[in-house]
N, C-alpha and C positions, 0 to 999 in steps of 0.2 A: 459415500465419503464426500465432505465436503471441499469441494474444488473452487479454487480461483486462478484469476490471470492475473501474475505479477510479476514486475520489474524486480531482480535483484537486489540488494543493495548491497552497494559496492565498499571495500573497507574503510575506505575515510570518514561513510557514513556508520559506519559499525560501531568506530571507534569512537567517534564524537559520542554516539549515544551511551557509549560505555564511560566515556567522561562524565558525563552526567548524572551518569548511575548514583553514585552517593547523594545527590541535590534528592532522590527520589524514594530514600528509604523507610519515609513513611509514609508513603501511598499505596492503597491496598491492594494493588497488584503492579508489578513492574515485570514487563515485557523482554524477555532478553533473546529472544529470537527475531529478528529485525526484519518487514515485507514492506513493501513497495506495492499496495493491490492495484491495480487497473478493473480491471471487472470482474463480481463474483458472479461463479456462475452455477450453485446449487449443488444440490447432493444429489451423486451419480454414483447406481452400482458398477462393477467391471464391467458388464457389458456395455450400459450406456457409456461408460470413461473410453472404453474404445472405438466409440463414434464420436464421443464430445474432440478427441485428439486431432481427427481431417476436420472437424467444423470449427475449431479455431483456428488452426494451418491455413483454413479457405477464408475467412475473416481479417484473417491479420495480413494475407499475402500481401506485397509488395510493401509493409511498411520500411521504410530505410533508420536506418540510428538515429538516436534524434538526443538531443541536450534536456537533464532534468538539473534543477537544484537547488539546495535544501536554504533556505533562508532563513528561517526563523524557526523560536518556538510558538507554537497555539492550541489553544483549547477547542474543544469542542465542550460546551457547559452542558448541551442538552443531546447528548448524543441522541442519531437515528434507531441506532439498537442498544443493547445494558443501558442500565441503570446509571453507573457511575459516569462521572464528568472523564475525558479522555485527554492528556498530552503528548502531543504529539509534535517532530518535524514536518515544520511546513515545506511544502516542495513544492516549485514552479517548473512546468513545462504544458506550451500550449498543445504540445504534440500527445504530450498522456491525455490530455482532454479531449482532443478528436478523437485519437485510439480508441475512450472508452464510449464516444457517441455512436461511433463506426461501430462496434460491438453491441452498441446497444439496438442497433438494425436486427443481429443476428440472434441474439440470445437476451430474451427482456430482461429489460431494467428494475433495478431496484429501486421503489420511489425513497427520495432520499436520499439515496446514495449513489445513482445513474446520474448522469444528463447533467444537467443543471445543479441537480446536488452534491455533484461529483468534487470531493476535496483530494488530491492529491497529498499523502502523508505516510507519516513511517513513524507509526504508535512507541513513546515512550513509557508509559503509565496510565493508569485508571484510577481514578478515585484521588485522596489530597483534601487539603481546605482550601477555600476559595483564597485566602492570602498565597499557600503555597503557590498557588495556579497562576497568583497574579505575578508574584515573584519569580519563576522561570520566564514565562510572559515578556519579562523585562531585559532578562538577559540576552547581552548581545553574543552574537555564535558568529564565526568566521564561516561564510560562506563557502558549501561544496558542488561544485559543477562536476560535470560527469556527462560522458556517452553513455546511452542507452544502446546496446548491441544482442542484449538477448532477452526472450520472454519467457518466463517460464511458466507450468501450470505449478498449483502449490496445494497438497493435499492436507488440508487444517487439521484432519485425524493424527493422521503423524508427523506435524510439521515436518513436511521433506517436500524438495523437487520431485513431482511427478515425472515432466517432460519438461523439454529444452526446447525452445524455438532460436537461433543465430537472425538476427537482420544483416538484410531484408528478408524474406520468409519465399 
């Protein structure tokens, strides 16, 4: 199963994207299940998922809550993985960016989308014409701030919480 570490999103981000949903109904896929990823971290059968759960418990100890939030809209034109050009909320927190360098110690990176490649966002769409892209692009969104308080694992087979991590850890 394909697992990742992700932040929530919290409802004000839910809803804002759900605002926006009509802007996006001719884009070739729109996303209505809403993540927050911090680091993926590969496909794990049961056995390994029951070791990968204390090796990010041990990874993430001592992080404290920390402030993400969503700023704008942006593109990704040349996504690192698919095919199609991605929109997405853009989200600021310099503390998701340590999080996912700190993890990238423990469980290797993804070039691209580790380290340095690392974009913090919470995918609205794939695909669009470059006008649509440009025109979301443009629109201004009322800023959402937020506490970050819990981590979760995210199993992408079944869109669902695996586990729960509460900060600090």
């Amino acid at each position: 199963m394909p697992i990742s570490l992700n932040v929530p999103v919290p409802g004000q981000v839910k809803r804002l994207a759900g605002d926006l949903e009509p802007a996006l109904y001719t884009f070739d896929r729109v996303r209505r299940t809403h993540t927050l990823g911090v680091k993926r971290l590969g496909e794990h059968t049961p056995a390994e998922y029951a070791r990968l759960v204390p090796a990010v418990r041990r990874a993430i100890a001592g992080t404290p809550p920390f402030e993400a939030r969503v700023t704008g809209i942006e593109t990704f034109e040349r996504p690192t993985h698919g095919d199609l050009p991605v929109v997405y909320l853009a989200v600021e927190s310099p503390a998701l960016h340590a999080l996912n360098e700190r993890l990238c110690e423990t469980f290797e990176p993804i070039e691209g989308i580790d380290g340095e490649g690392y974009v913090p966002h919470v995918t609205l769409a794939h695909g669009g014409t470059a006008a649509e892209r440009e025109r979301l692009r443009e629109w201004a969104i009322e800023p959402v701030t937020w506490t970050v308080n819990e981590l979760v694992l995210w199993d992408a087979t079944y869109k669902e919480v695996a586990t729960r991590f509460s900060l600090p850890v």
